[in-house]
C-alpha positions in Angstrom: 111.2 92.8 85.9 107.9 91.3 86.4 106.1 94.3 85.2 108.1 94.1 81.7 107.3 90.5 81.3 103.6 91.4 81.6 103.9 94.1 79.2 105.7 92.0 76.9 105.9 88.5 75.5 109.3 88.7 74.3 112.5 87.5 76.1 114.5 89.8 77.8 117.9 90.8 77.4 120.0 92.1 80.9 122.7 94.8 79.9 125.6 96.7 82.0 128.4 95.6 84.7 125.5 93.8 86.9 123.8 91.4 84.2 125.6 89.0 84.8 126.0 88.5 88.6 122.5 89.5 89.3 120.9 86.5 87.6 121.4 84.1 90.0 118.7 86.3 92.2 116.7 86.0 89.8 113.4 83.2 89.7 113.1 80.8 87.5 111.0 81.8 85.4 112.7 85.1 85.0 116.0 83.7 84.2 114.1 81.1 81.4 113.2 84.4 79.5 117.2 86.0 79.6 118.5 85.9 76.4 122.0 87.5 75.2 122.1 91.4 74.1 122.0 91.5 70.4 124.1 94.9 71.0 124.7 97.5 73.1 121.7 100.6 74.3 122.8 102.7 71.5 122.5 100.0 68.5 118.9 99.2 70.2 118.2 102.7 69.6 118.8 103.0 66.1 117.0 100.2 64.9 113.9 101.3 66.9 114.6 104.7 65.3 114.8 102.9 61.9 111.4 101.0 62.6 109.5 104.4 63.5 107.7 105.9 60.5 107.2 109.8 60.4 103.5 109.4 61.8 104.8 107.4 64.6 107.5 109.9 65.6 104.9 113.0 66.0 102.7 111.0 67.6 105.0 109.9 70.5 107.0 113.3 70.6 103.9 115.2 71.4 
């Protein structure tokens, strides 16, 4: 978790069965950065999909 906060300074969303009871382990700080899902893995897909241009696609597919 701590590596994903360094790599990003955005909030982070915890999905599946064990967001929800796992946050009280969490610190702190960790759990002042949890925001609600906005959807579900496959809806996060598509819009990153939808956000890649063609260049961007052949340039992580190979």
């Amino acid at each position: 978790m701590r590596r994903l906060i360094a790599l990003s300074s955005g909030p982070v969303a915890l999905m599946g069965g064990v967001a929800a009871p796992i946050q009280r382990w969490l610190d702190e700080d960790i759990q002042a950065r949890l925001v609600m899902p906005q959807g579900d893995a496959l809806s996060g897909a598509l819009t990153l999909a939808q956000q890649l241009t063609p260049a961007d696609y052949r340039s992580q597919a190979g």
